[in-house]
The first five atom37 places (N, CA, C, CB, O) and aatype in JSON, in Angstrom:
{
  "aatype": [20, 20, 20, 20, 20, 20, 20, 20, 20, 20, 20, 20, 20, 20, 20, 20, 20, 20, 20, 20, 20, 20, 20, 20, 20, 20, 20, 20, 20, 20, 20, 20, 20, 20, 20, 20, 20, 20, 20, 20, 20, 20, 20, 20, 20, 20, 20, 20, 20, 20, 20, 20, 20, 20, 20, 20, 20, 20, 20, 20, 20, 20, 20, 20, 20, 20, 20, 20, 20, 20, 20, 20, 20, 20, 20, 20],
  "atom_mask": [
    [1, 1, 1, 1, 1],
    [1, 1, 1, 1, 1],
    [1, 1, 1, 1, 1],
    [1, 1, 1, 1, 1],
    [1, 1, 1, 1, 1],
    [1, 1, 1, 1, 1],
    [1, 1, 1, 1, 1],
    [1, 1, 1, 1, 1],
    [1, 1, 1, 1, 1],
    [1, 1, 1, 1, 1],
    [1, 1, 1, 1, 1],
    [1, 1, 1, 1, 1],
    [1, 1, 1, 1, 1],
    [1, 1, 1, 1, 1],
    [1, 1, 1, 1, 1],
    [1, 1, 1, 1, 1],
    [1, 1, 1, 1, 1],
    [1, 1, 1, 1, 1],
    [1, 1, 1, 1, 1],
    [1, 1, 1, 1, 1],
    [1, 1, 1, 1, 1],
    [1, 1, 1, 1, 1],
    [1, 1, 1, 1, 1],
    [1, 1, 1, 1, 1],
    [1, 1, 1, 1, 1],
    [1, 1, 1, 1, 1],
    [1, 1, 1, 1, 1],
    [1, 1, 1, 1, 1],
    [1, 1, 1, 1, 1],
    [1, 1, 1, 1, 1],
    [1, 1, 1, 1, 1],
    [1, 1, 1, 1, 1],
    [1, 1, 1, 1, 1],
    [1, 1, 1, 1, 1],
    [1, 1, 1, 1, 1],
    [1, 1, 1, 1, 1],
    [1, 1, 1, 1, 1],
    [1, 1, 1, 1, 1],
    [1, 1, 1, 1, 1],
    [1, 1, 1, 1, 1],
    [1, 1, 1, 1, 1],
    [1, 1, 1, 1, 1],
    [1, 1, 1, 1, 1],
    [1, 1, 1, 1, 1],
    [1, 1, 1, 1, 1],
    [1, 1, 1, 1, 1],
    [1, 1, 1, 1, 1],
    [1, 1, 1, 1, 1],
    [1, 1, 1, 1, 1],
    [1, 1, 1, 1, 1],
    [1, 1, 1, 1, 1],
    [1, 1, 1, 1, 1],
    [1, 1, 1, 1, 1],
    [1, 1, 1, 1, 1],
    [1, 1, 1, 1, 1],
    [1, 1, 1, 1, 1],
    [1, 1, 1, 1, 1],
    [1, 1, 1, 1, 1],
    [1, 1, 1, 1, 1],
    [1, 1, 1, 1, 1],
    [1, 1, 1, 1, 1],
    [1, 1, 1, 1, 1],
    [1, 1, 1, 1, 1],
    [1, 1, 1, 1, 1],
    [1, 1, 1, 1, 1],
    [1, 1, 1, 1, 1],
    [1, 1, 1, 1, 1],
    [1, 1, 1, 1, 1],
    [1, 1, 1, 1, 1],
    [1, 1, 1, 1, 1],
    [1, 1, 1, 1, 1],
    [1, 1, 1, 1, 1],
    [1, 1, 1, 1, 1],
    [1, 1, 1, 1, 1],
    [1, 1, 1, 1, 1],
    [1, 1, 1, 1, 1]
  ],
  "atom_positions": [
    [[-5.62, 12.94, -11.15], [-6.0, 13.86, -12.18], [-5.47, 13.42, -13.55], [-5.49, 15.23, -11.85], [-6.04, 13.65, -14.62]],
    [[-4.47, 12.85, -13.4], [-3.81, 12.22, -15.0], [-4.29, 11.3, -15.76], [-2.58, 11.62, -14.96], [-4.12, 11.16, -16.97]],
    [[-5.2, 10.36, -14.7], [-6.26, 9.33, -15.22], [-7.75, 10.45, -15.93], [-6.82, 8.15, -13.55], [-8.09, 10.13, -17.08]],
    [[-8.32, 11.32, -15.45], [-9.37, 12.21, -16.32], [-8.58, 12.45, -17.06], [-10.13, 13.44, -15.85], [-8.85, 11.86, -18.11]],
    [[-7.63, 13.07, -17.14], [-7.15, 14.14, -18.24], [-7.12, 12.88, -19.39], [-5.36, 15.13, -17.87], [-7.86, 12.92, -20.37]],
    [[-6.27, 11.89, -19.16], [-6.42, 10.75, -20.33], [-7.74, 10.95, -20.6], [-6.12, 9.11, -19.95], [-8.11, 11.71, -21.5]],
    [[-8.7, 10.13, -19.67], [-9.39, 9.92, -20.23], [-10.45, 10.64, -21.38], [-9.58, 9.53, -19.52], [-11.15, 10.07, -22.22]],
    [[-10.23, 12.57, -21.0], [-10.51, 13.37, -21.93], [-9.71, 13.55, -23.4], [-10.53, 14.39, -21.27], [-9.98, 13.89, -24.55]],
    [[-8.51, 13.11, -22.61], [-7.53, 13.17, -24.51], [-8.22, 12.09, -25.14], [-5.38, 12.65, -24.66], [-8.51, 12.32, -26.31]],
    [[-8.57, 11.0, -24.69], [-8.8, 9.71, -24.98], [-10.33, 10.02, -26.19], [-9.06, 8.72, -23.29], [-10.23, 9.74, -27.39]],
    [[-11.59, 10.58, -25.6], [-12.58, 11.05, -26.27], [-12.44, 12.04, -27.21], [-13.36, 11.37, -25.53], [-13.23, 12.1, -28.15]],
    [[-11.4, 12.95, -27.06], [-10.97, 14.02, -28.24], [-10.84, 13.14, -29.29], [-9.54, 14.93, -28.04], [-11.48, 13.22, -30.34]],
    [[-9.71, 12.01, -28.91], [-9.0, 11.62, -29.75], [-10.2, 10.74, -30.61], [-7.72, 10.94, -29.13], [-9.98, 10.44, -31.78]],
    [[-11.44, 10.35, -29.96], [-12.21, 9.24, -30.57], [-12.83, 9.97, -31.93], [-13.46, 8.62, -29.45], [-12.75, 9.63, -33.11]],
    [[-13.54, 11.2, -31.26], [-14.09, 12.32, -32.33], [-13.47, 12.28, -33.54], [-13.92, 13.75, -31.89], [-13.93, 11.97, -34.64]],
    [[-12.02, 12.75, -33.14], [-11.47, 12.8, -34.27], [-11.12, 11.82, -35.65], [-10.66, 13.15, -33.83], [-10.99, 12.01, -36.86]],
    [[-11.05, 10.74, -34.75], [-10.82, 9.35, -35.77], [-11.84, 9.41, -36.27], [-10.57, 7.85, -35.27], [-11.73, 9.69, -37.46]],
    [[-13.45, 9.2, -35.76], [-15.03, 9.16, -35.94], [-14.88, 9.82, -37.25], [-16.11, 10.0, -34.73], [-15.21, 9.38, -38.35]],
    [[-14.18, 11.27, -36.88], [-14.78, 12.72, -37.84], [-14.04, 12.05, -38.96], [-14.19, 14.72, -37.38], [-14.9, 11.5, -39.65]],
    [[-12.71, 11.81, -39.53], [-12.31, 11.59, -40.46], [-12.67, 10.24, -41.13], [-11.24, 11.85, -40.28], [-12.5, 9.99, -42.32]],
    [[-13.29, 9.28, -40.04], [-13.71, 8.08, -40.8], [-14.94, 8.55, -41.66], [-14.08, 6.81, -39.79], [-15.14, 8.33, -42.85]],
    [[-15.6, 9.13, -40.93], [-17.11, 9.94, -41.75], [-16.98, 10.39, -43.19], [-17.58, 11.49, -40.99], [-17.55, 10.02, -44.22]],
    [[-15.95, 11.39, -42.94], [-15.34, 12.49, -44.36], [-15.38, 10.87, -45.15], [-13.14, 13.67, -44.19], [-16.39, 10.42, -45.69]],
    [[-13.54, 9.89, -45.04], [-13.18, 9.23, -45.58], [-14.47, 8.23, -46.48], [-12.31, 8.8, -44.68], [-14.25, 7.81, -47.62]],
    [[-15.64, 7.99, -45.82], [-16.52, 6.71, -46.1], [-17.42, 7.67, -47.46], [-17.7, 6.02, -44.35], [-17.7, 7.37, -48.63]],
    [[-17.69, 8.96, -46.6], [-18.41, 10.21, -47.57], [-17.94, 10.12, -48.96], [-18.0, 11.83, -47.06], [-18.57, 9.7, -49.93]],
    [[-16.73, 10.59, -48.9], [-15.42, 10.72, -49.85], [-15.46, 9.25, -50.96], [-13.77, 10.72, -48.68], [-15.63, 9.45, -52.17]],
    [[-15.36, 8.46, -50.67], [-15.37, 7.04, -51.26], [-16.36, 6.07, -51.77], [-14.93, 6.41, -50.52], [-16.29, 5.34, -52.76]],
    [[-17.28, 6.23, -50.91], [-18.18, 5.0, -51.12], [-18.78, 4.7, -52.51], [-19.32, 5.11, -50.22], [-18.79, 3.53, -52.88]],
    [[-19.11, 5.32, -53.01], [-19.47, 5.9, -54.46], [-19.03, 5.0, -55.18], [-18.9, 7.24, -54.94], [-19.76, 4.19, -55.76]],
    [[-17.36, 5.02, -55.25], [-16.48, 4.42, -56.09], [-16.08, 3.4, -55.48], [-15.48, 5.13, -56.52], [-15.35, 2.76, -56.24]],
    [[-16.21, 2.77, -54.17], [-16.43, 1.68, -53.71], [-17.07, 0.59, -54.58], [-17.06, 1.92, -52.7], [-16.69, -0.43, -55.16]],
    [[-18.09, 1.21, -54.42], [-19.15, 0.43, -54.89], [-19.79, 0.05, -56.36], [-19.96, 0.92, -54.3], [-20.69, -0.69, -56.76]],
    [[-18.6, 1.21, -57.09], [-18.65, 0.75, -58.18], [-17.16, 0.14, -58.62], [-19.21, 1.78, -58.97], [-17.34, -0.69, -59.51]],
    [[-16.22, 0.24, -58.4], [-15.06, -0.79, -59.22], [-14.36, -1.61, -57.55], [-13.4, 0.53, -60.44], [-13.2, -1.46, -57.17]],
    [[-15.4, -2.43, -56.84], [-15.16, -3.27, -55.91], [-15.29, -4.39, -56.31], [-15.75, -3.14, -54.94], [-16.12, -4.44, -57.21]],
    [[-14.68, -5.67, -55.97], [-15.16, -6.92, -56.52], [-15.86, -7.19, -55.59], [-14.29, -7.95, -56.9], [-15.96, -6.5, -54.58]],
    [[-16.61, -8.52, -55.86], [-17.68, -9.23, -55.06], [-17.27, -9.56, -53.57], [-18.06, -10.56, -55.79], [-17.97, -9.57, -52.56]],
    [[-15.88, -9.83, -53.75], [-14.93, -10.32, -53.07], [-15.09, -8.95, -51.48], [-13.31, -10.38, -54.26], [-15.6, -9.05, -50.36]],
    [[-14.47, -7.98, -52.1], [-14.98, -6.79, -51.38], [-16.02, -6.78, -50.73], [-15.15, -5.86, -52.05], [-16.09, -7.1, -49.54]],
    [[-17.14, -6.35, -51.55], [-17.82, -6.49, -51.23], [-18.62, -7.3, -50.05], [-17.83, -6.46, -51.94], [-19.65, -6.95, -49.48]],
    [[-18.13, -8.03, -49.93], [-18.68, -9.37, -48.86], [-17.95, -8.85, -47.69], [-18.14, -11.23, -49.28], [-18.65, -8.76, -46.68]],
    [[-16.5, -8.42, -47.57], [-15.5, -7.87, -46.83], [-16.14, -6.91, -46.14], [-14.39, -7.4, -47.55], [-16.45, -6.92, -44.94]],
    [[-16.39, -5.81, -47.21], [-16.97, -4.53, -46.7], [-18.12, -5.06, -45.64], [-17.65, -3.55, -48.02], [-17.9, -4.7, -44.48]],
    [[-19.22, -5.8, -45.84], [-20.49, -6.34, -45.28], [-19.77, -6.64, -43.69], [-21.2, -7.88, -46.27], [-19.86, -6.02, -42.63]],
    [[-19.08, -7.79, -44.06], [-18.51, -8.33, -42.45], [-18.15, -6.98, -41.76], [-16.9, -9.46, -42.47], [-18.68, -6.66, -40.7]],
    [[-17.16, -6.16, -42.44], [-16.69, -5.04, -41.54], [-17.36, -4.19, -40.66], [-16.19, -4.28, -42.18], [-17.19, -3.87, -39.48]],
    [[-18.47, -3.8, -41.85], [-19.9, -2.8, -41.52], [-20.53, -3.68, -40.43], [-21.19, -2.54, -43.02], [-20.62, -2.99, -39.42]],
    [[-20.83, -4.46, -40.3], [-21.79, -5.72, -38.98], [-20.98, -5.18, -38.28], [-21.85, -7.75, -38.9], [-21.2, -4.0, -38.0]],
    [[-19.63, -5.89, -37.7], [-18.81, -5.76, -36.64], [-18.62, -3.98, -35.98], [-17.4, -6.45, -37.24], [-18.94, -3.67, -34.84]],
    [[-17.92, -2.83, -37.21], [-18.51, -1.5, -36.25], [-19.91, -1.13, -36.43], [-17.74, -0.09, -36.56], [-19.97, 0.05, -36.08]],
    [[-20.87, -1.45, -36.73], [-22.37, -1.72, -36.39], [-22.32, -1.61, -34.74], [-22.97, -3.38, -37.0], [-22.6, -0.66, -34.01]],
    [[-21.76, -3.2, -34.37], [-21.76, -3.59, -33.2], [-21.02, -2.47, -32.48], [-21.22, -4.93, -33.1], [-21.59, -1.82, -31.61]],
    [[-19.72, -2.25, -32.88], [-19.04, -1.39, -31.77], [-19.88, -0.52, -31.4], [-17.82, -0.67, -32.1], [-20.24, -0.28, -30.24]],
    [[-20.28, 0.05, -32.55], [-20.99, 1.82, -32.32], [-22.34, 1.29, -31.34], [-21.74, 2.9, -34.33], [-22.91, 2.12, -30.63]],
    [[-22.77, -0.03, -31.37], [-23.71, 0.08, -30.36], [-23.36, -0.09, -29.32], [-24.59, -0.55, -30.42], [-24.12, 0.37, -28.46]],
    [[-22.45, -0.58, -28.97], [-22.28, -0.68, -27.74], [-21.45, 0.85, -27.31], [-21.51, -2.11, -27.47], [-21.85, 1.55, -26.38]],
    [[-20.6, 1.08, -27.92], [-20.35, 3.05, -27.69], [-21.48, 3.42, -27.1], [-20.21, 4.21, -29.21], [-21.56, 3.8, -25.94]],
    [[-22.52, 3.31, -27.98], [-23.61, 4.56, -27.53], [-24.05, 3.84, -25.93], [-25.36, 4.76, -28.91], [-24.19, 4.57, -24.94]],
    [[-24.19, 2.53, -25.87], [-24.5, 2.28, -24.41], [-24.05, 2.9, -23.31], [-24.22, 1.22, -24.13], [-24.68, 3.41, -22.39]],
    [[-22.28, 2.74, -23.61], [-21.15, 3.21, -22.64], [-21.74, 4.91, -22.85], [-19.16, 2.76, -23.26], [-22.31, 5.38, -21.86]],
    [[-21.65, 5.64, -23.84], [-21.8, 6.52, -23.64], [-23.28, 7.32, -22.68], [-21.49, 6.68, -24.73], [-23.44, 8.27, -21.93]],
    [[-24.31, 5.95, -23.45], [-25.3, 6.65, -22.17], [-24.82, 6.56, -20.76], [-26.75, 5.92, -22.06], [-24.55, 7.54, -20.07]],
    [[-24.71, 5.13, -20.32], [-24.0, 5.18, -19.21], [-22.96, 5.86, -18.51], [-23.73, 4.45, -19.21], [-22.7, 5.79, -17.31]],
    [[-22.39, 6.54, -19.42], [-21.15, 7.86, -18.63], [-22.05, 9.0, -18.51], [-19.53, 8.49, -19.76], [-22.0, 9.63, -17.45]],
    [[-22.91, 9.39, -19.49], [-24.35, 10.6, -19.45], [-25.08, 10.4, -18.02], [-25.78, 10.22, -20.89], [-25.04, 11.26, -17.13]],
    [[-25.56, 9.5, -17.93], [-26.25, 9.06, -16.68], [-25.36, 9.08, -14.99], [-26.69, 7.48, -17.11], [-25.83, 9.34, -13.88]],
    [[-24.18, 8.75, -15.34], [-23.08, 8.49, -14.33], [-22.99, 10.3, -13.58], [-21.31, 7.8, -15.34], [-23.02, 10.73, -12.43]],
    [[-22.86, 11.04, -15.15], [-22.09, 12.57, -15.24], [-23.56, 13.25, -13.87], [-22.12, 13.59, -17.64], [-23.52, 13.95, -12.85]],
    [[-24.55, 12.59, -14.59], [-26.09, 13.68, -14.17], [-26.39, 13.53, -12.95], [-27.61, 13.35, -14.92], [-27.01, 14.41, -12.36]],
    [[-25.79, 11.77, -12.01], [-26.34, 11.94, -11.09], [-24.56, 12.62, -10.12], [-27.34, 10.4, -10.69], [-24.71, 13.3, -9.1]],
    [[-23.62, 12.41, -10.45], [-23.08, 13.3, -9.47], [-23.26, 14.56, -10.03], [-21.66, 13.06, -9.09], [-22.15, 15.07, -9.91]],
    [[-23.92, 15.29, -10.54], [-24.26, 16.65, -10.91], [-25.4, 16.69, -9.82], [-24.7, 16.94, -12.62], [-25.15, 17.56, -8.99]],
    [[-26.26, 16.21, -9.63], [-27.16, 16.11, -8.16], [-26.78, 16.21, -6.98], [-27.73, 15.05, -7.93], [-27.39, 16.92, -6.17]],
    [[-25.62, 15.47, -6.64], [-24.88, 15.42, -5.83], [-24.1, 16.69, -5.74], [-24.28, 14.36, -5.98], [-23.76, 16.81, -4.56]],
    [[-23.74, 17.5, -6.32], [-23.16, 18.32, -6.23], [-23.75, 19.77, -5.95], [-22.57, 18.13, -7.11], [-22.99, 20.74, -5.85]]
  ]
}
């Protein structure tokens, strides 16, 4: 049971980082993008590709735990 329970603190905890990265990017970008150097800029680009990637592959895992959840819900 201590392995679910992680693993539910574990997804709280993702939300939450998610939620404040959202606000934070909301909050900023604006002025990012205006007193950033080029330099940045290019930075920012690489960064954005790479969690691009994460978040796609999240949503995979996440279908795949959706799909996992539905068929022992059949089972049950």
């Amino acid at each position: 049971m201590a392995a679910t329970r992680s693993f539910l603190d574990n997804l709280t905890n993702l939300r939450l980082v998610l939620s404040v990265a959202v606000e934070h990017i909301q909050a900023n970008r604006d002025q990012f993008v205006k007193s950033g150097t080029a330099e940045q800029m290019r930075q920012a680009q690489t960064l954005i590709s790479k969690i691009q990637t994460l978040a796609e592959e999240l949503d995979k895992e996440f279908t795949a735990l959706e799909n996992l959840v539905a068929q022992q819900r059949r089972l049950m």
